[in-house]
ROTORKE-623380 format. One record per atom (N, C-alpha, C, O, CB): z, x, y. Coordinates in steps of 0.05 Angstrom, whole numbers, padded with zeros to 5 digits, always signed. Each point is the difference from the previous one (the first is absolute). Glycine has a CB too. Layout:
// ROTORKE-623380
ZXY;...
//
This chain:
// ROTORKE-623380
+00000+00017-00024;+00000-00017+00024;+00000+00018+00025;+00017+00017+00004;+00007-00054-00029;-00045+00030+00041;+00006+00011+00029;+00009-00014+00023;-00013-00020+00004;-00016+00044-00018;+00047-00019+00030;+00004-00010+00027;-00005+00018+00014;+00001+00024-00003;+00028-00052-00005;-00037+00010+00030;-00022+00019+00031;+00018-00003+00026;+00002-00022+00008;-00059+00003-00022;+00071+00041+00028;+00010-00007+00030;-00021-00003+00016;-00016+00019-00001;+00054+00005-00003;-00043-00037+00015;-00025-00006+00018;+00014-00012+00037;+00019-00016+00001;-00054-00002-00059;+00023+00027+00081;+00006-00010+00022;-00019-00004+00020;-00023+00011-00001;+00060+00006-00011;-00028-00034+00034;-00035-00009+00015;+00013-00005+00028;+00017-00018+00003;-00051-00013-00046;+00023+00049+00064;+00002+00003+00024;-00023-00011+00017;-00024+00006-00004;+00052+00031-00009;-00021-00054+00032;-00035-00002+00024;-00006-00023-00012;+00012-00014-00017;-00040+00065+00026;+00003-00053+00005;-00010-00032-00009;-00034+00007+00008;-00007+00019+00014;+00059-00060+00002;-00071+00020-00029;-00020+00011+00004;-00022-00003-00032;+00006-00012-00020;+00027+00044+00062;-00056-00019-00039;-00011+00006-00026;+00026+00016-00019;+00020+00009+00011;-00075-00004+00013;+00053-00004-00052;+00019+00022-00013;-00014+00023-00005;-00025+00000-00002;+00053-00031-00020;-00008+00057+00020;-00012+00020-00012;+00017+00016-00018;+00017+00016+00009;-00045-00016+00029;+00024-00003-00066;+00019+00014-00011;-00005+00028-00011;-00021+00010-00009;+00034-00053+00001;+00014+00056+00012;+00011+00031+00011;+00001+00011-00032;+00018-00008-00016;+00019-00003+00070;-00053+00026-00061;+00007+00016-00033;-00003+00023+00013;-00018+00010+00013;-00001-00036-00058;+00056+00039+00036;+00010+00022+00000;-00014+00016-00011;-00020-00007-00012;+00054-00007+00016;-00024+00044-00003;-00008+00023-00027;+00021+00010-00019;+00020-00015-00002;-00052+00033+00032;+00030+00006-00044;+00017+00006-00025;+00029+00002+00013;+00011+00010+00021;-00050+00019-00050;+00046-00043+00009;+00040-00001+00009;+00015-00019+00024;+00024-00007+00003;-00030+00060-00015;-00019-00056+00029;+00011-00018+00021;+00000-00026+00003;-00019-00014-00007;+00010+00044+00024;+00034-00041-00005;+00002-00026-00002;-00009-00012+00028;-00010+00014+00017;+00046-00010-00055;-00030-00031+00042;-00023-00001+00017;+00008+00005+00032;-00017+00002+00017;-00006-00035-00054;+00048+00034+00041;+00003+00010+00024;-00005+00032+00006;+00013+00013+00016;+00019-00053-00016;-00055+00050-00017;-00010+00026+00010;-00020-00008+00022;-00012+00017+00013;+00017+00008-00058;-00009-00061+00051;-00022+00001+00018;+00012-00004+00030;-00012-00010+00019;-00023-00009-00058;+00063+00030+00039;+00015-00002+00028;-00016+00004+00025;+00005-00012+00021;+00032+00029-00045;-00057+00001+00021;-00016+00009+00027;-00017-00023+00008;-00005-00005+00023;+00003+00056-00036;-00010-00068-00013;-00020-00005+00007;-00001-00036+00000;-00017-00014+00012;+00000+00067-00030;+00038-00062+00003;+00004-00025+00010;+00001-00011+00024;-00015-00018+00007;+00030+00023-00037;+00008+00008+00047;-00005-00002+00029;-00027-00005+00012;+00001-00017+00018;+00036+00045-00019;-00053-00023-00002;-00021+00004+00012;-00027-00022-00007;-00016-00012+00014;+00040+00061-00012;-00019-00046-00035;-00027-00032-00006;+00030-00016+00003;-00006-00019-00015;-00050+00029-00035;+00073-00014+00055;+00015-00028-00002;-00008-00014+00028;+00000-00024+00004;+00044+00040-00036;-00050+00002+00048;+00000-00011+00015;-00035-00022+00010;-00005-00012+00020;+00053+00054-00016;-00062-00037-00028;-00023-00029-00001;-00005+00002-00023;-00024+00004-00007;-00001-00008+00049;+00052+00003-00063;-00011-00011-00027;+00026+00004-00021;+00015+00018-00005;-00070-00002+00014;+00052-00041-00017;+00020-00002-00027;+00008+00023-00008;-00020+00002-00014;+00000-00037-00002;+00036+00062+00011;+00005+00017-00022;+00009-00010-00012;+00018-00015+00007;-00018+00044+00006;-00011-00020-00049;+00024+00000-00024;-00001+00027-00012;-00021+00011-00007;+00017-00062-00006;+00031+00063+00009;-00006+00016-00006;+00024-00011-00031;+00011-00021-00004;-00035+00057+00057;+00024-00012-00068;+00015-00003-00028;+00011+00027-00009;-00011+00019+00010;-00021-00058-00026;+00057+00043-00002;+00012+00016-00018;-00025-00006-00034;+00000-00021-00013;+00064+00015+00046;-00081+00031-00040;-00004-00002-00019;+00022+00003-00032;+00023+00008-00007;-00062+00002+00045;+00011-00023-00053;+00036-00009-00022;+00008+00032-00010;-00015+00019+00000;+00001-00079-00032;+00038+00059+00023;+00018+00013+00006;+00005+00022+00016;+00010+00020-00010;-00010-00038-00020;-00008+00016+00060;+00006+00002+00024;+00019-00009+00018;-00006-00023+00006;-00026+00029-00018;+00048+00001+00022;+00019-00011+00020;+00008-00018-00004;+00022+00004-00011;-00036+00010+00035;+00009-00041-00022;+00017-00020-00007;-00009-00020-00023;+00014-00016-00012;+00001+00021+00059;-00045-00001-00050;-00010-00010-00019;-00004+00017-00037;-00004+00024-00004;-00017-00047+00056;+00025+00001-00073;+00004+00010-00018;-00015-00002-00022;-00011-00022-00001;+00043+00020+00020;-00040+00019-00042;-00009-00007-00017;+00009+00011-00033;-00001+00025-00004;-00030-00032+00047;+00037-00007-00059;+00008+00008-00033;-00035+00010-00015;+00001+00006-00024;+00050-00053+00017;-00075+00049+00020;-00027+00010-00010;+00016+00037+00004;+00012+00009+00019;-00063-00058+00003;+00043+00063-00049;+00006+00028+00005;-00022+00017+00014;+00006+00022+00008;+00022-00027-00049;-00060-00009+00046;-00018+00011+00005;-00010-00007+00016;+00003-00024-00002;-00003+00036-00026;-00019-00005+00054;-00012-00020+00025;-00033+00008-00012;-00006+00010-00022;+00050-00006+00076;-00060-00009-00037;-00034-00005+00009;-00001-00005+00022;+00019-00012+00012;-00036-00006-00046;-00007+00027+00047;-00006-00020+00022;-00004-00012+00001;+00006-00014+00020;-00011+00024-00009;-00009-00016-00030;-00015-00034-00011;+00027-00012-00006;+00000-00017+00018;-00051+00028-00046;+00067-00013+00020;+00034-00011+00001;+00008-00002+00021;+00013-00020+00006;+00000+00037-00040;-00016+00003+00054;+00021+00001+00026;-00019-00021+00020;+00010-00018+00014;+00015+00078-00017;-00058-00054+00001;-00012-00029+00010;+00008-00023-00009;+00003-00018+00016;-00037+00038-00010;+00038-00023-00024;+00004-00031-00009;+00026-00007+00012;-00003-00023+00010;-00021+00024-00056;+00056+00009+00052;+00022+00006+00024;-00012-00011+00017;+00002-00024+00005;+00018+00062-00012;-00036-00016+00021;-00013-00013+00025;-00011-00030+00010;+00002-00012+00021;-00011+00056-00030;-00002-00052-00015;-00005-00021+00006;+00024-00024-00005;+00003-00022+00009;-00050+00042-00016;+00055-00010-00006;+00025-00026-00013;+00012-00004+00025;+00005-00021+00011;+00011+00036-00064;-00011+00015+00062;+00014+00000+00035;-00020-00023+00023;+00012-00019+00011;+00004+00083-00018;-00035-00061+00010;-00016-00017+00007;+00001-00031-00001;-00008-00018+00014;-00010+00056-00023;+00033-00036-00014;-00002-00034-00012;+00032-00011+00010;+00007-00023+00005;-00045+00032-00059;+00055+00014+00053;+00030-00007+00009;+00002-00006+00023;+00019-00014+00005;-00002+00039-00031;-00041-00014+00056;+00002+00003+00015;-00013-00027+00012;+00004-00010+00022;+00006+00059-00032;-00027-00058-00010;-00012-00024+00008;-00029+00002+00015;-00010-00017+00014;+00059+00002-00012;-00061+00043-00009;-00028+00016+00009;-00019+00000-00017;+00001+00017-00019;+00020+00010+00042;-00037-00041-00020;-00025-00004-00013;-00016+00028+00006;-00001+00017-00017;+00002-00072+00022;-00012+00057+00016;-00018+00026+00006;+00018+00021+00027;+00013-00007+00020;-00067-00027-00034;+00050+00057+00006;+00014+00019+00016;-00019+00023+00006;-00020+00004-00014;+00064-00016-00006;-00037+00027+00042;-00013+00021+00006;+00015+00016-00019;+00019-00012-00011;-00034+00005+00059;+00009+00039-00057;+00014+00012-00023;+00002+00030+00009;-00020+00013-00004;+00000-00047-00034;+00043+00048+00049;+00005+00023+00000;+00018+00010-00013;+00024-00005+00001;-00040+00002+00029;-00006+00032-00054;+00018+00013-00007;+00005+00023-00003;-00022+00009-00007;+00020-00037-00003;+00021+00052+00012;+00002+00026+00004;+00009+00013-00021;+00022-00003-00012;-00017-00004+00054;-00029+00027-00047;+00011+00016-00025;-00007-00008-00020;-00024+00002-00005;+00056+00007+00022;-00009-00022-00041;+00008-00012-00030;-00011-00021+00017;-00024+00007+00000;+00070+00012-00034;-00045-00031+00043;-00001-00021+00025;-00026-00011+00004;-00005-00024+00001;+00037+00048+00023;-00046-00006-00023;-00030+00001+00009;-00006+00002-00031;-00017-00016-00005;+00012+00042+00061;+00012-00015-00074;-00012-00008-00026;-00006-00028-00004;-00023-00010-00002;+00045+00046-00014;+00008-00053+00015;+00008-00022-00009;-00014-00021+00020;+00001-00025-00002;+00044+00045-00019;-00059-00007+00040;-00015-00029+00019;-00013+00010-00008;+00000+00014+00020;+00011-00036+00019;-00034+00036-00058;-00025-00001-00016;+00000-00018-00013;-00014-00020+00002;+00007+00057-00003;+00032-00028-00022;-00002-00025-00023;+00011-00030+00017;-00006-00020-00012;+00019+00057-00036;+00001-00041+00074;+00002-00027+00001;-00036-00014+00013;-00009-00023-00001;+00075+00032+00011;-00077+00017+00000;-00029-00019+00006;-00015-00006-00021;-00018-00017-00001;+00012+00035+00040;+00012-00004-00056;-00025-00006-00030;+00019-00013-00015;-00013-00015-00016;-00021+00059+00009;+00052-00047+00004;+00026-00018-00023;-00007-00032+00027;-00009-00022-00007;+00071+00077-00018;-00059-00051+00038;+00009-00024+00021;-00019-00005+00016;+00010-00010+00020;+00033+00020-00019;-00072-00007+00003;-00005+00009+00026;+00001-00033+00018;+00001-00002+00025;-00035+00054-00042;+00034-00070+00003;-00003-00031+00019;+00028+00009+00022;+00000-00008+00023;-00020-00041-00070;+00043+00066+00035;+00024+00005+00020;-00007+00014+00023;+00017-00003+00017;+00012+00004-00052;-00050+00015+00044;+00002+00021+00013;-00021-00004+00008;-00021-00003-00011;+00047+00030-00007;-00015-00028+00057;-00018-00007+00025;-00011+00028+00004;-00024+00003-00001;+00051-00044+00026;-00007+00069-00020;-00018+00017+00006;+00015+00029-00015;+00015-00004-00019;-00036-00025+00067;+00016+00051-00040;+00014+00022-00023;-00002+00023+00012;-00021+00012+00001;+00009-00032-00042;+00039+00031+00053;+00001+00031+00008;+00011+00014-00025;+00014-00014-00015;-00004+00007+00069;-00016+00037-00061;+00003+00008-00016;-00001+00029+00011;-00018+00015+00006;+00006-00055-00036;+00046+00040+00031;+00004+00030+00014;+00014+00019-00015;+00018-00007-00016;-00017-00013+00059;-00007+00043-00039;+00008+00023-00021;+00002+00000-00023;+00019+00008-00012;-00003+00002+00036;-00044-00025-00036;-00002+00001-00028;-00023+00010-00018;-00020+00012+00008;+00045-00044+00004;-00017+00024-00043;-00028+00005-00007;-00017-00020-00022;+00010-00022+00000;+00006+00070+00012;-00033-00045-00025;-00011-00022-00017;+00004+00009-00023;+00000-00017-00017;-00032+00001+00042;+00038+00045-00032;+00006-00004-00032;-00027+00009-00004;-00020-00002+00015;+00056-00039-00025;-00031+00058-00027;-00023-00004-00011;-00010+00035+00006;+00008+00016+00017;-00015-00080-00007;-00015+00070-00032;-00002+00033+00007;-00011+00011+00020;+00000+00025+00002;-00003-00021-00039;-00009-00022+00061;-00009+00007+00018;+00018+00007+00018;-00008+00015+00019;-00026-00036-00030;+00069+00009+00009;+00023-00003+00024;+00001+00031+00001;-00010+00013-00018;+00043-00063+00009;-00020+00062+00030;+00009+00028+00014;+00028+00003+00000;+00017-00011+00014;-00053+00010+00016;+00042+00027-00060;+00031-00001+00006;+00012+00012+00014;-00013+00020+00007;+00014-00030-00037;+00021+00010+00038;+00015+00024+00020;+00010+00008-00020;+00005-00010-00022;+00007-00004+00068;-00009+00043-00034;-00007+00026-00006;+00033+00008-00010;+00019-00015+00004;-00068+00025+00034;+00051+00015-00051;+00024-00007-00023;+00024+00006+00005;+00015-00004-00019;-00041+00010-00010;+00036+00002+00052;+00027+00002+00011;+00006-00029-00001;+00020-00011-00010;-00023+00054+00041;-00026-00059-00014;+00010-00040+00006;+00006-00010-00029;+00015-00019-00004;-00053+00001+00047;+00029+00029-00057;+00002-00013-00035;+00033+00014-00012;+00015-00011-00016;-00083+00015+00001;+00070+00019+00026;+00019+00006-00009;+00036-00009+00020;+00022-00001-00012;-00068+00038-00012;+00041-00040+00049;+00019-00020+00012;+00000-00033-00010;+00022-00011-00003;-00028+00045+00043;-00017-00047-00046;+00004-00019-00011;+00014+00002-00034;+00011-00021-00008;-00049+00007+00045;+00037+00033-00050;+00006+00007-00022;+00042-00009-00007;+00012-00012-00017;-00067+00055+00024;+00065-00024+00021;+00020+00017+00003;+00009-00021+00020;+00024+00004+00004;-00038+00048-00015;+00007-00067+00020;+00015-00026+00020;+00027-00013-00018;+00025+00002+00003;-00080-00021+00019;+00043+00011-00035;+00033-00014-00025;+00015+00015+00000;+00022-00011+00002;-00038-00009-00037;+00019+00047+00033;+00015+00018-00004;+00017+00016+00020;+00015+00019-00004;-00045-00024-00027;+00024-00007+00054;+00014-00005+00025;+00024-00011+00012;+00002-00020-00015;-00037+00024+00011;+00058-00007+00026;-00002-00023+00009;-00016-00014+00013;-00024+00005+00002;+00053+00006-00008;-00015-00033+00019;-00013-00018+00023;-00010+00019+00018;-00023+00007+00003;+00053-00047-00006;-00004+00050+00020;-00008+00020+00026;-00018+00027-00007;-00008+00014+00018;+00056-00030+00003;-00054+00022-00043;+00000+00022-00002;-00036+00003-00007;-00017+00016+00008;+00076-00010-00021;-00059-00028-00004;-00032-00007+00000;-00010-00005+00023;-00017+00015+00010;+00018-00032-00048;+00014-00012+00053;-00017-00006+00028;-00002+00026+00018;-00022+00003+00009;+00039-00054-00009;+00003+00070+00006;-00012+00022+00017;-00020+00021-00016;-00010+00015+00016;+00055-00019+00012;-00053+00009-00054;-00014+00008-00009;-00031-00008+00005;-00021+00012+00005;+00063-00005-00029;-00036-00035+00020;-00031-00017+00002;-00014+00015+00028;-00022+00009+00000;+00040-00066-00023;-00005+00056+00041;-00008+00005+00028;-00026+00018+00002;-00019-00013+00009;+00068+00009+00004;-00055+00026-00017;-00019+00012-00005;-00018-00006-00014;-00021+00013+00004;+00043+00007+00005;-00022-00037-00029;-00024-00014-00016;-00011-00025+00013;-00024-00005-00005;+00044+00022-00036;-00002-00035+00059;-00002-00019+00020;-00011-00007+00019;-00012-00020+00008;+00035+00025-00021;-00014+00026+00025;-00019-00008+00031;-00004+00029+00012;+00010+00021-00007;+00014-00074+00024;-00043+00046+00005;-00015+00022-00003;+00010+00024+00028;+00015-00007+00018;-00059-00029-00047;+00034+00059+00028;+00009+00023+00017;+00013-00006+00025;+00021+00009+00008;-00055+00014-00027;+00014-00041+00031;+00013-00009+00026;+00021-00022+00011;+00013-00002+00020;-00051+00019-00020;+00035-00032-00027;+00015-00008+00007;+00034+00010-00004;+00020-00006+00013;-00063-00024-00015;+00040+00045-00018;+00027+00013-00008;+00011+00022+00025;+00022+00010+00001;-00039-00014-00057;-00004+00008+00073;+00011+00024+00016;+00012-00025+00028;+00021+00000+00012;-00065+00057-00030;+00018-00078+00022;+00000-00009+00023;+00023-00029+00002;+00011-00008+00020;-00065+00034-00017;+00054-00038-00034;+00019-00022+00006;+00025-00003-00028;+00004-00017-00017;-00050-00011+00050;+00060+00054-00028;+00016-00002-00024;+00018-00023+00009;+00017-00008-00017;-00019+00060-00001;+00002-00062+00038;+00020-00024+00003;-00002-00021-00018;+00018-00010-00014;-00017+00018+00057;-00028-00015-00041;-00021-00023-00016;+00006+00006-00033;+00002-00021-00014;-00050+00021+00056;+00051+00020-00052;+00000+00010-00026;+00033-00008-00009;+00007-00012-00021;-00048+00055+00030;+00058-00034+00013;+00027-00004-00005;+00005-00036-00003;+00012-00009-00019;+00000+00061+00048;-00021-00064-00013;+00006-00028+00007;-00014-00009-00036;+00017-00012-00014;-00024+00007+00085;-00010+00009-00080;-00019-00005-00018;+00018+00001-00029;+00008-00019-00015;-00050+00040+00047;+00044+00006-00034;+00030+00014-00020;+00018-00021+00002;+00001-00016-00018;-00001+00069+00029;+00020-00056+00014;+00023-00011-00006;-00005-00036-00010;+00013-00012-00017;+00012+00054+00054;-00047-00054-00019;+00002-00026-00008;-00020+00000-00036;-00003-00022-00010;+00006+00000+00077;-00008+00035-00075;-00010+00006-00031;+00023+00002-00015;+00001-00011-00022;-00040+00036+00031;+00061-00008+00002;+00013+00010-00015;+00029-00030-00007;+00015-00002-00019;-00037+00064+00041;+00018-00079+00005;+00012-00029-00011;-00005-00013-00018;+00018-00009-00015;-00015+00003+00046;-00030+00004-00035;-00010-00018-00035;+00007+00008-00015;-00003+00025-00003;-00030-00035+00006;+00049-00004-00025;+00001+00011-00026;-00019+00015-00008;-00020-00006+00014;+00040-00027-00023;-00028+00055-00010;-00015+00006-00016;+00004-00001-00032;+00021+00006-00010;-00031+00014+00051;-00013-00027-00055;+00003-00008-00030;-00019+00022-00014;-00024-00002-00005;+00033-00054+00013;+00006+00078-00014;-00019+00022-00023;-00016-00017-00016;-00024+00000+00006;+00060+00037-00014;-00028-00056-00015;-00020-00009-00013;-00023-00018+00013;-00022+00000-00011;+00057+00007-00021;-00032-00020+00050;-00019-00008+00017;-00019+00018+00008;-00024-00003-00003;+00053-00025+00016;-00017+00050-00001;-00020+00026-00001;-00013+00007-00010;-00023+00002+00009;+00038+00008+00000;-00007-00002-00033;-00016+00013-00020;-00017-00020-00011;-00022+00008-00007;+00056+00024-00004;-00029-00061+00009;-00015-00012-00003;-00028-00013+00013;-00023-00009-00006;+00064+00015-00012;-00024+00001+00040;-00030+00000+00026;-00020+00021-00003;-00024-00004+00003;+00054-00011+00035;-00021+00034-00044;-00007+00027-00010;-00030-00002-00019;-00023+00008+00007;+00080+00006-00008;-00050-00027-00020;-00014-00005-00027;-00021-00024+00016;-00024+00005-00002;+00068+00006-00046;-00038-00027+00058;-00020-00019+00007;-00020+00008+00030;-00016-00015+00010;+00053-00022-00038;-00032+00061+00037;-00013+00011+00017;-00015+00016-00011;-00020+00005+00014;+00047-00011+00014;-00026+00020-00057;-00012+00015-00006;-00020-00006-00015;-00021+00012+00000;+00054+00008+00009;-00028-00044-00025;-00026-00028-00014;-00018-00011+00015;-00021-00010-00007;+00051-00006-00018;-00015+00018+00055;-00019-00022+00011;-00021+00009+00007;-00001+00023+00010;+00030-00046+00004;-00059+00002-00018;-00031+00001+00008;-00014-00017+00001;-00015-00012-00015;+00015+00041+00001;+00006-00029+00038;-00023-00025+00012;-00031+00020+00006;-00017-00013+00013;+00062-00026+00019;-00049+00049-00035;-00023+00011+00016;-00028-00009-00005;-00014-00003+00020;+00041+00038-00019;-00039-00039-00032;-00011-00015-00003;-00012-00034+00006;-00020-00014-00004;+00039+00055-00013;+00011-00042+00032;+00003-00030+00004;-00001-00007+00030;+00003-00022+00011;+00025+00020-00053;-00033+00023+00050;+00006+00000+00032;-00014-00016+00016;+00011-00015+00016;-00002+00055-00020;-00042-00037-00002;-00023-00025+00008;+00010-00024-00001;-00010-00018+00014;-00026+00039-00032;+00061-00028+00000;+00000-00022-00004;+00016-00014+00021;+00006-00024-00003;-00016+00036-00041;+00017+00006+00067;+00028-00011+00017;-00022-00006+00021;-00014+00019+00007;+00068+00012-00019;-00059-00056+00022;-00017-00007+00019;+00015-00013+00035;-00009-00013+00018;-00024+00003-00071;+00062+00023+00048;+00004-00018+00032;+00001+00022+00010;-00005+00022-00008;+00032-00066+00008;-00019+00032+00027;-00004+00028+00033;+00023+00019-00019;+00020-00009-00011;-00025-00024+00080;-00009+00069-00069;+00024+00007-00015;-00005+00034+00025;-00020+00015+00004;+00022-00049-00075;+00031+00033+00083;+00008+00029+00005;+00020+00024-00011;+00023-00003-00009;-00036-00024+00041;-00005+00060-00029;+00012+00012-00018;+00012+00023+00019;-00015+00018+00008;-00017-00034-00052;+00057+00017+00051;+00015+00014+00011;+00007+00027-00021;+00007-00002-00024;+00008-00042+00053;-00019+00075-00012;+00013+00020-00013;+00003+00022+00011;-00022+00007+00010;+00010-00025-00040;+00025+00032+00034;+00015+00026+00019;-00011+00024-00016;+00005+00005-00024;+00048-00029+00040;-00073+00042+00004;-00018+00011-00005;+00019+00027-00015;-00011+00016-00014;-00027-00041+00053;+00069+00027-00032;+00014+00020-00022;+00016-00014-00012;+00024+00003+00004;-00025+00034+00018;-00006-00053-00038;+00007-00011-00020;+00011+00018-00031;-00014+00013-00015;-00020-00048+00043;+00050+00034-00029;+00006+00026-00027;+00005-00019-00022;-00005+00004-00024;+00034+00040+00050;-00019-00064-00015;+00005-00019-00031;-00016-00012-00009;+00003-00001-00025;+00030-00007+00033;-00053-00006+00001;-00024-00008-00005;-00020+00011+00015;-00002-00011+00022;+00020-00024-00035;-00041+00061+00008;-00017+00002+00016;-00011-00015+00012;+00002-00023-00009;-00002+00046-00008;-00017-00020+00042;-00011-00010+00006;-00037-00009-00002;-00015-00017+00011;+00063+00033+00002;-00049+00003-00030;-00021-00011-00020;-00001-00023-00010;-00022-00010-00004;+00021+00046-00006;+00022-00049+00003;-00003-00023-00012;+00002-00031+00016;+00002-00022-00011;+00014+00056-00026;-00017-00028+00061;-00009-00021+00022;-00019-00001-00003;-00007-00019-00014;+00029+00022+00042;-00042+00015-00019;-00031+00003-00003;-00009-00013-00021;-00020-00013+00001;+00019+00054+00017;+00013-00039-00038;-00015-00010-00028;+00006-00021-00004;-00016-00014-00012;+00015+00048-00008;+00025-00045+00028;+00005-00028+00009;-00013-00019+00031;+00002-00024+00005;+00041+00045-00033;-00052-00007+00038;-00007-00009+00027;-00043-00006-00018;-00017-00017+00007;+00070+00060+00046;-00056-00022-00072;-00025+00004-00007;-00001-00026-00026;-00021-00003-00013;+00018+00065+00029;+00017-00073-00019;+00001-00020-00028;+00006-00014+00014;-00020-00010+00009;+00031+00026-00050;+00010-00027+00052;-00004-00026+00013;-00023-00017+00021;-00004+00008+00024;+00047+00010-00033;-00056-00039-00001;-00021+00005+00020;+00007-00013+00027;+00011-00021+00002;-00045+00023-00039;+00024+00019+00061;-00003-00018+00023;+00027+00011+00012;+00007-00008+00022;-00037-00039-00041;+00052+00070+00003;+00024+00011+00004;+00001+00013+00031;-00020+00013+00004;+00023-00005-00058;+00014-00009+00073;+00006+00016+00015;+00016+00023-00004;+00019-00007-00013;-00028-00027+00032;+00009+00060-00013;+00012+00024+00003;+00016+00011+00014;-00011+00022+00006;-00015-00023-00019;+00044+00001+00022;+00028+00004+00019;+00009+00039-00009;+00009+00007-00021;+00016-00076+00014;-00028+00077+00016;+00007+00028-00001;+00015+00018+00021;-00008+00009+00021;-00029-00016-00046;+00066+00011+00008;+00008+00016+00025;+00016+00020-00009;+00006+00007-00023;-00006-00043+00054;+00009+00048+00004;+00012+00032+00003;+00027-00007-00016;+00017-00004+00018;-00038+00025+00036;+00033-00025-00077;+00022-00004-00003;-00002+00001-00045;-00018+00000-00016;+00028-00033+00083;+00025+00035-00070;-00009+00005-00027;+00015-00024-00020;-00007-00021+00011;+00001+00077+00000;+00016-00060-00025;+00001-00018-00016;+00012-00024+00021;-00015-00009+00017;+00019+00042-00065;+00014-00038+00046;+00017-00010+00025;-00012-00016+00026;+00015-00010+00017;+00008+00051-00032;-00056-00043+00018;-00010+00003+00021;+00014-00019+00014;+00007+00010+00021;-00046+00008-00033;+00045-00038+00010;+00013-00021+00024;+00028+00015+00015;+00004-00005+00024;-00020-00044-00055;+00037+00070+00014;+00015+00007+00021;-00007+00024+00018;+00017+00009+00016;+00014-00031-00044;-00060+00036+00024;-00018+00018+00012;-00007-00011+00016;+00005+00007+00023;-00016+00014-00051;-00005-00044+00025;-00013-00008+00019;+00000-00038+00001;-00018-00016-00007;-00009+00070+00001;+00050-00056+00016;+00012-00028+00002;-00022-00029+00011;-00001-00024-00006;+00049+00058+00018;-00065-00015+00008;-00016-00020+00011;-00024-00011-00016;-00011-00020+00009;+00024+00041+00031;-00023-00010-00067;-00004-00008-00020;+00003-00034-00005;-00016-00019-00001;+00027+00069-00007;+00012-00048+00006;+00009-00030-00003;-00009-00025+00019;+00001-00021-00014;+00037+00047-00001;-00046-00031+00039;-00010-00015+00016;-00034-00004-00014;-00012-00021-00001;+00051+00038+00045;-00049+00006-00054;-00030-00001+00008;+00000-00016-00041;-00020-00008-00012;+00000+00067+00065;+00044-00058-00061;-00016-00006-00027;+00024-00030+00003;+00009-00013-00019;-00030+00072-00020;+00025-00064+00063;+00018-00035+00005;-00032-00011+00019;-00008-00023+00005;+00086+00034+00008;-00089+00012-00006;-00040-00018+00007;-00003+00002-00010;-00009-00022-00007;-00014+00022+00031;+00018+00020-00048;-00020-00014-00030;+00010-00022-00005;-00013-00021-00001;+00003+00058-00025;+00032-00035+00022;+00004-00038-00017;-00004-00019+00023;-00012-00019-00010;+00054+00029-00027;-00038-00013+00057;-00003-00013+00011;-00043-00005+00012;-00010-00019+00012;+00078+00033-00009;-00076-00001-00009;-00034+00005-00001;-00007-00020-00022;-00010-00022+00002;+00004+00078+00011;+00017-00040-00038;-00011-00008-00027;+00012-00035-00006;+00022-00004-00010;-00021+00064-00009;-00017-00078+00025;-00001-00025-00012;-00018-00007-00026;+00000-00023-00010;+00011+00013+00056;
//
């Protein structure tokens, strides 16, 4: 059995908020503020995430879409705009091809499609993701930092990094959720399937990206048809790099009818 924490700020079209690996859904602190203010947010705790739970020992994306939508249905949302980051941006692949009658439009930021064509980071990033469990809380989140975000911003806004850390470091975190996010990031492939996602779709990604290259926008921006391309000076993290981000993809949704 799974139960979903789910919450909904603003009023307006909806747009629901899929986190990435390990985060629950108030990782989207920066960015609610900002579409709430001309549009429904929902955002959610994936299952066994933060407040939401699940007795399944194993996830998918194709599983964690089907969440998504159930969330949809709790919320009383037929069709939604769909942003997701990261694990995030996987799982709004499979909710446009699992679901697509749900999904008005589709940013898909810092991710990838899966499949032998995806771009992996390179093996220190494989080997901090490895060695994360084996951490604590604090000790991983200041570790991540360097795999996160990128040169300048670490020299120019360690404030932004600190603020980031400590409100992360409030959520529970669930190792087996992890690791299990883990395994279903590493299955997932849509790529083949990509033609098949036909609404207005934007692909956000921070040109020093270490956790997910940035190669794999392109190849997502190149499979989706009719895709826009968002590319910037910033690295995994891009919204607390570069915050103003957030307005221009609250006009995509608001463009895309």
């Amino acid at each position: 059995m799974t139960q979903l924490h789910w919450e909904s700020t603003g009023t307006g079209e909806a747009v629901l908020m899929i986190t990435g690996l390990g985060l629950s859904g108030g990782a989207w602190w920066r960015t609610v503020p900002v579409l709430s203010k001309s549009l429904r947010v929902i955002t959610f705790d994936s299952r066994g995430v933060g407040r939401s739970h699940s007795r399944l020992p194993s996830y998918t994306t194709e599983a964690m879409a089907d969440d998504a939508a159930s969330v949809l249905d709790a919320a009383g949302v037929e069709r939604a705009h769909v942003y997701g980051f990261s694990l995030g941006g996987m799982v709004a692949q499979q909710l446009a091809l699992r679901h697509a009658e749900r999904v008005r439009s589709l940013v898909l930021g810092a991710t990838h499609a899966g499949g032998p064509r995806a771009a992996r980071p390179s093996d220190d990033v494989i080997a901090f993701f490895r060695r994360r469990t084996s951490l604590s809380a604090s000790d991983a989140a200041r570790a991540s930092v360097p795999f996160n975000y990128g040169p300048r911003c670490r020299h120019d806004h360690p404030d932004r990094i600190a603020e980031d850390l400590r409100l992360r470091l409030t959520n529970p975190f669930s190792e087996r959720a992890y690791r299990a996010q883990m395994v279903a990031a590493a299955l997932h492939n849509c790529h083949r399937r990509l033609k098949r996602i036909e609404v207005p779709t934007l692909v956000v990604h921070g040109s020093e990206d270490r956790m997910v290259p940035v190669a794999n926008a392109e190849i997502l921006a190149e499979g989706v048809a009719g895709a826009s391309l968002q590319i910037l000076e910033a690295g995994h993290l891009y919204s607390t790099e570069q915050p103003e981000i957030d307005e221009q993809i609250a006009s995509f949704f608001g463009e895309a009818r």
